[in-house]
N, C-alpha and C positions, 0 to 999 in steps of 0.2 A: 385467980381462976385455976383451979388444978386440970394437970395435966392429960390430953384424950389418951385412949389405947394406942393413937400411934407412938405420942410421946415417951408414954410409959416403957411401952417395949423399947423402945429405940435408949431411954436411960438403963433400964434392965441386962441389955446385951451389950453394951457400952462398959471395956475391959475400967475395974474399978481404982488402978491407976494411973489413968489417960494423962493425972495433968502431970502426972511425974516422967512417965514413960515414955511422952510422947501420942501419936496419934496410931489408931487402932492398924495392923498392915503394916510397921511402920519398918522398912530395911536400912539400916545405916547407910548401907552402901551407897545409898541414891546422893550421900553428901558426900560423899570424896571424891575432890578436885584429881584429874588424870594428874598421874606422874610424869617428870619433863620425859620427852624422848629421849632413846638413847644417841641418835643422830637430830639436832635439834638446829638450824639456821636463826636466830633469835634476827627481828625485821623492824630496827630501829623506826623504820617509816612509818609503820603502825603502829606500833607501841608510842607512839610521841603524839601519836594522834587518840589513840584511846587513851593518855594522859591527860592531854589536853579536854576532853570529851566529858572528863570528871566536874568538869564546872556546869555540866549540864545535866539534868536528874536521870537520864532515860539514854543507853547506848542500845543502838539494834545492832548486830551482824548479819546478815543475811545470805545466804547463799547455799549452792548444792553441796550435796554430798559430796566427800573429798575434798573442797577448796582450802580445807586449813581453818574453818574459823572457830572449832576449840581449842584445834593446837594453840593457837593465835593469842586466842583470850588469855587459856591458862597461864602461857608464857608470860603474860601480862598481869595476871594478880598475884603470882606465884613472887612477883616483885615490889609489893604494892607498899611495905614497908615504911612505916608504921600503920599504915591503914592495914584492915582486917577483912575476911570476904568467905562469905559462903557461897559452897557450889553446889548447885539442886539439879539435879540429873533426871530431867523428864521424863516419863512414858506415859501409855493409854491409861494407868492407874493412880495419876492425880488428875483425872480429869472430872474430881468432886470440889468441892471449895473446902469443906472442912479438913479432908486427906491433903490438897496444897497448901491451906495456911498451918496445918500442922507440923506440914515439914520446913517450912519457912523459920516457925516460931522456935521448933528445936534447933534449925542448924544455927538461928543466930543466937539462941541458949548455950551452944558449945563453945563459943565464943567470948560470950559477953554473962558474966556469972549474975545469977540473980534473975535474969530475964527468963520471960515466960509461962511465969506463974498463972498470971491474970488472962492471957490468951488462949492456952491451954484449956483451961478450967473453963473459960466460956465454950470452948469449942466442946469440951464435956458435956456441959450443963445446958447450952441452947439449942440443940442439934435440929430441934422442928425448926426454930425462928432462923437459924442459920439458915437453911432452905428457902427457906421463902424472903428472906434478908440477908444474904450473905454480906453486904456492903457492911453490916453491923461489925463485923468481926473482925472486917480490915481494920476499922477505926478504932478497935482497942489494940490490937497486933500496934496502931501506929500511933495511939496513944503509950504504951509501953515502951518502944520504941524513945520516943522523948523524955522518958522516963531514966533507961538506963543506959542509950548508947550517947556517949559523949563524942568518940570521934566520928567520921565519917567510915561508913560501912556500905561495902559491894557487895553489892545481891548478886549471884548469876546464875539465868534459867537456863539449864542448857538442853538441845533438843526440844525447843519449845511447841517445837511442830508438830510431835504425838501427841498432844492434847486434841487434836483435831480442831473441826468448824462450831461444833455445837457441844457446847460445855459454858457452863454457870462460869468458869475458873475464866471467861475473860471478861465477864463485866467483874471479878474479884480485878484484876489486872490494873483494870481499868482506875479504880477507886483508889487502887494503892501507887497507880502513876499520877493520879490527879493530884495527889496531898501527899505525895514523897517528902518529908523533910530533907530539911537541905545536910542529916547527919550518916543518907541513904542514897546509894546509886544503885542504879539496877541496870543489869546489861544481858539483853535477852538473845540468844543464839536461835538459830531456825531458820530451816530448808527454804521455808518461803513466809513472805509477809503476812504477819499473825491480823487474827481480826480483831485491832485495838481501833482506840482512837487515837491513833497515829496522825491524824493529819491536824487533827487541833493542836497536838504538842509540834508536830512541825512548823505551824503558825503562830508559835510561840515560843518557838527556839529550843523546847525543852526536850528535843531530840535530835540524837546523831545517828548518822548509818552510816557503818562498812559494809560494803556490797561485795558481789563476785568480781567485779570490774578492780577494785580495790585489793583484793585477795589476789590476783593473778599477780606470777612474781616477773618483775622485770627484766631485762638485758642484763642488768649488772647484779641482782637476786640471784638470778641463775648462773650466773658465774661465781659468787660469794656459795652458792649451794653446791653447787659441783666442789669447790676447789676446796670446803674450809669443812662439809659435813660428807661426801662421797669419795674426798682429796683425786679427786679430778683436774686437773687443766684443761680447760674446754680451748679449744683451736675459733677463728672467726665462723670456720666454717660449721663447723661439732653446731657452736652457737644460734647460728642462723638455720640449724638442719631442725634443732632439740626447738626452738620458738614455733617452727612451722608444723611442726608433728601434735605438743600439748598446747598451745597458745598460752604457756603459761601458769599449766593446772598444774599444782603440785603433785595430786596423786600419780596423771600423768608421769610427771620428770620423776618420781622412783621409782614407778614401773621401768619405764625407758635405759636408767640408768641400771639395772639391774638385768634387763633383759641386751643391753649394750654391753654390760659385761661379759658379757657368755658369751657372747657370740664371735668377740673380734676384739685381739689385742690394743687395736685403736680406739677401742669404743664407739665404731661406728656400727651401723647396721650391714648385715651381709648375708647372702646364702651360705646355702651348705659349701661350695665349694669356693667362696670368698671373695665371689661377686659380690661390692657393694651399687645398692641403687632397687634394686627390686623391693626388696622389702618397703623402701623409703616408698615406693609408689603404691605400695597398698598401705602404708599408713594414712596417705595423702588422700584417697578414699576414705580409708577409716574414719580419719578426724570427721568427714562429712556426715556421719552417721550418729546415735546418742550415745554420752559419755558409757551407758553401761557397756555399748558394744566394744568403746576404746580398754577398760577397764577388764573386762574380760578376757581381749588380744592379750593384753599383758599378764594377766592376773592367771591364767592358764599356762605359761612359762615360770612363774616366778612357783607357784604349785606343784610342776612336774618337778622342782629342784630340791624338793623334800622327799625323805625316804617313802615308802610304800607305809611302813608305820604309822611316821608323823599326818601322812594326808589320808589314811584311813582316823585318826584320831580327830585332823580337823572336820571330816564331815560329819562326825557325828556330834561331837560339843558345838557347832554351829547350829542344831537344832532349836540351842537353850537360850532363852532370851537375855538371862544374865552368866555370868562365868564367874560367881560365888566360888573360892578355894573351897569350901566345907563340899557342894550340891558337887564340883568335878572331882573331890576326891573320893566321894563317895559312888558315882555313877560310874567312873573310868575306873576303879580299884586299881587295874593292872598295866594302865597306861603310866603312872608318875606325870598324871596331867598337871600338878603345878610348878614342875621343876618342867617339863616341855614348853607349858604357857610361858613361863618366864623367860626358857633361852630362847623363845619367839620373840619374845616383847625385846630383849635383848638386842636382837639383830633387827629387830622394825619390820617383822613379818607380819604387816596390818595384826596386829596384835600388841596395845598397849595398858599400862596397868593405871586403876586409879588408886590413893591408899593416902592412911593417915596415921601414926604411930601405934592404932590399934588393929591395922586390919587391912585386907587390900581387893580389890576386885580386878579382873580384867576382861579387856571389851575389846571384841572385833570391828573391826572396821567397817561400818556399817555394808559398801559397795563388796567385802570381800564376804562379809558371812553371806550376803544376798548369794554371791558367786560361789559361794559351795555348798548352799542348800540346793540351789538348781542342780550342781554336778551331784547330788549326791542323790538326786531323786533321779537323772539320769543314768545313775550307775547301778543305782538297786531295786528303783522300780518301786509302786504303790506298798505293796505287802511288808518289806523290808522298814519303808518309813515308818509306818502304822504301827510295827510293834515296837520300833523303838520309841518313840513317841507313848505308847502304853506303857513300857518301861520308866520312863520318865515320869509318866501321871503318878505311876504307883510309888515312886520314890516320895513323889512330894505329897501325895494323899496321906502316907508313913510320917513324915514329916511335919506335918499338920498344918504345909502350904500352900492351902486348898486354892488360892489364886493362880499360881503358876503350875498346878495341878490342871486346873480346867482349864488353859492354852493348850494342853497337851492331850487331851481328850478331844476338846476341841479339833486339832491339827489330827489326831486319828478318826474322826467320826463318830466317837463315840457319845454319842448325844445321848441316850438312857443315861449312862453312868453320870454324866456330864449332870442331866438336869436333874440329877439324886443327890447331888451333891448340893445343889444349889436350893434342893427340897429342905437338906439338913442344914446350910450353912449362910441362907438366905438372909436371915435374921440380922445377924454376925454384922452382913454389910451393912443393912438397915442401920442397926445402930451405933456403926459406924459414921454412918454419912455419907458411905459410897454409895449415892444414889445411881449415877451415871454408869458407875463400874457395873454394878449390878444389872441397871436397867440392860448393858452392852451384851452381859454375857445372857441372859435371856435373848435378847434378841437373834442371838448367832444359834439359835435352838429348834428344830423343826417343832411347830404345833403337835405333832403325836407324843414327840416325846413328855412337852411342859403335860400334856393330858394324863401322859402314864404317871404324874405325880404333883397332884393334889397339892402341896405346900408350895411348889414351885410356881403354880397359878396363883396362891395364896400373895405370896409375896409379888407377884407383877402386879394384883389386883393393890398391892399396898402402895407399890410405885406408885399406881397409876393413881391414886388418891392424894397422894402427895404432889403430884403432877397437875391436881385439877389444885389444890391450894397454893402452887405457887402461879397458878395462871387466874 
């Protein structure tokens, strides 16, 4: 039966490389595994348990912001020797099936030579059927799989939690936890419990969880952490002061340790004039309040101890959702933003790198960029945001990053320009596969604007057809 007009178009605009190059969108970046820290506590206790964990097809980690469970992971495959492992670095932009098994299918093509041909190519050539069957295209992805990965191979999704609640990508999930070969682990990271079918694999043993309760570091953690990565000697008391302040959250205890620094030769807390105890009773408050407000306390000390330069530089690269060396040394020209990013990452200034012998990214700290897009819209006000954020559209419009372009128009209001883009570049994602993506940024659109442009209607009305044949 040959193919309708939607098909057609969607092979039409479908880049004529796909199965060599990978999937349409596609960033490297999103596969490199973080770099270890430069202050790193390695936590035998966990690692011997997510060793252990390998005899079971499915590891979750779960837990907030800040707990450590990438540090965690990393530390852990970065050892895995002779086993092999890709690392898939989530956001709102694989939240199509074709766009996530594509980067599945590359990172473990990096890897494992020869692999990927056949999954690629389907993801090419089926793009309607993948929609409305996406489970078709696990099953090659994991016939392939048996095909060429001999040893056992880690998957890790990390950030799983930007996918959201409503994305095709978790009945994909689904399909490919159900029939994991026993030559594939996968170990998925996220703020909070994804919506799989987790509870049948935990009725069937084919699941392990690291939780927060698990991530919080102990009595003797926190003294292995003070003494052997901050070279501390923590006193009973230091001890019993630092457990009752963070209960144990790491981000916490390097806030704390760094704001104990400064303050008092002992490393205890104090006022200005060397009272200690006061502070400790507004922390003891504090703790009662949510971690953002803990994370803040601190996070506004450890910020005032950078020059007036450095922290006009961090608010403005915290606008960017990724920190690409190419998009900051091109944006910051006059900063030497990746010789500052690095002696940040250096010194553990929530600021670390991920990288792979061709290339590197670095990522803030999720809790700290949150923390200085607020100061930085408290410091400059609506107008100031808006054109740097226009700044930003226009670099990547230049660019021809028309995705991380419309975040940035978006985050300025500029919805005309916004849904002109999306008039001209609509297609693009159609024949991609990024239904989702597409559908998202239409929806964040006021109705006048999609009106002032024709092709942007065009294309929701395409969605929405494709909407009614997968339902």
């Amino acid at each position: 039966m040959p193919d309708g007009p939607l098909q057609r178009k969607q092979k039409e605009a479908a880049p004529p490389h796909a199965a060599v190059a990978g999937p349409s969108f596609f960033l490297r970046t999103k596969l490199l595994a973080p770099r270890p820290a430069p202050a790193l506590l390695t936590r035998p206790r966990l690692l011997e348990r997510l060793q252990r964990n390998l005899a079971r097809p499915v590891t979750l980690v779960t837990a907030n912001a800040g707990s450590g469970k990438t540090t965690l992971v990393a530390d852990f495959v970065r050892n895995l020797e002779p086993r092999k492992f890709v690392w898939y670095q989530l956001d709102h932009t694989d939240s199509d099936p074709l766009v996530f098994l594509g980067y599945v299918a590359h990172g473990i093509r990096q890897i494992v030579p020869g692999f990927g041909g056949a999954t690629l190519a389907y993801l090419e050539e089926a793009t309607g059927d993948l929609a409305r069957r996406p489970e078709r295209a696990v099953d090659v992805l994991l016939n392939e799989v048996l095909e060429h990965v001999e040893q056992q191979l880690v998957i890790v999704l990390d950030d799983y939690h930007h996918l959201g609640a409503e994305t095709a990508v978790h009945k994909v999930v689904d399909r490919l936890l159900a029939y994991l070969p026993d030559v594939m682990h996968v170990v998925i990271i996220s703020r909070e419990t994804p919506p799989l079918a987790l509870v049948r694999m935990r009725s069937q043993s084919s699941l392990a969880v690291v939780n927060r309760e698990d991530l919080l570091f102990t009595d003797e953690e926190t003294r292995q952490l003070f003494r052997q990565v901050f070279d501390l000697e923590l006193t009973p008391r230091q001890l019993d002061e630092y457990r009752e302040r963070t209960q144990g959250w790491i981000t916490a205890l390097q806030l704390v340790r760094q704001v104990a620094q400064r303050h008092a030769p002992g490393h205890e807390f104090s006022d200005d004039h060397g009272a200690v105890g006061s502070t400790a009773a507004d922390l003891a408050e504090l703790l009662r309040q949510s971690e953002r407000d803990i994370f803040d306390y601190f996070a506004e000390e450890v910020f005032a101890d950078e020059t007036e330069e450095v922290r006009r530089f961090l608010l403005r690269v915290s606008l960017l959702e990724r920190l690409d060396p190419r998009a900051c040394r091109e944006l910051f020209p006059d900063a030497d933003a990746i010789a500052r990013l690095q002696a940040l990452a250096r010194r553990n200034v929530f600021v670390s790198v991920a990288a792979d012998g061709r290339g590197e990214e670095f990522r803030l700290h999720p809790l700290f960029r949150d923390f200085l897009r607020r100061r930085f819209h408290d410091e400059v006000g609506n107008a100031v945001l808006t054109a740097e954020h226009r700044r930003f559209a226009a670099h990547f419009l230049g660019d021809k990053q028309h995705e991380r372009a419309l975040y940035h128009l978006l985050a300025a209001g500029d919805f005309d320009r916004a849904a002109s883009v999306i008039a001209e570049r609509g297609a693009d994602w159609i024949g991609a596969g990024a239904f989702s993506t597409l559908a998202t940024l239409i929806e964040s659109l006021p109705v006048e604007a999609l009106e002032a442009h024709p092709r942007a209607l065009a294309h929701q009305a395409e969605l929405a057809r494709l909407h009614d044949d997968l339902g």
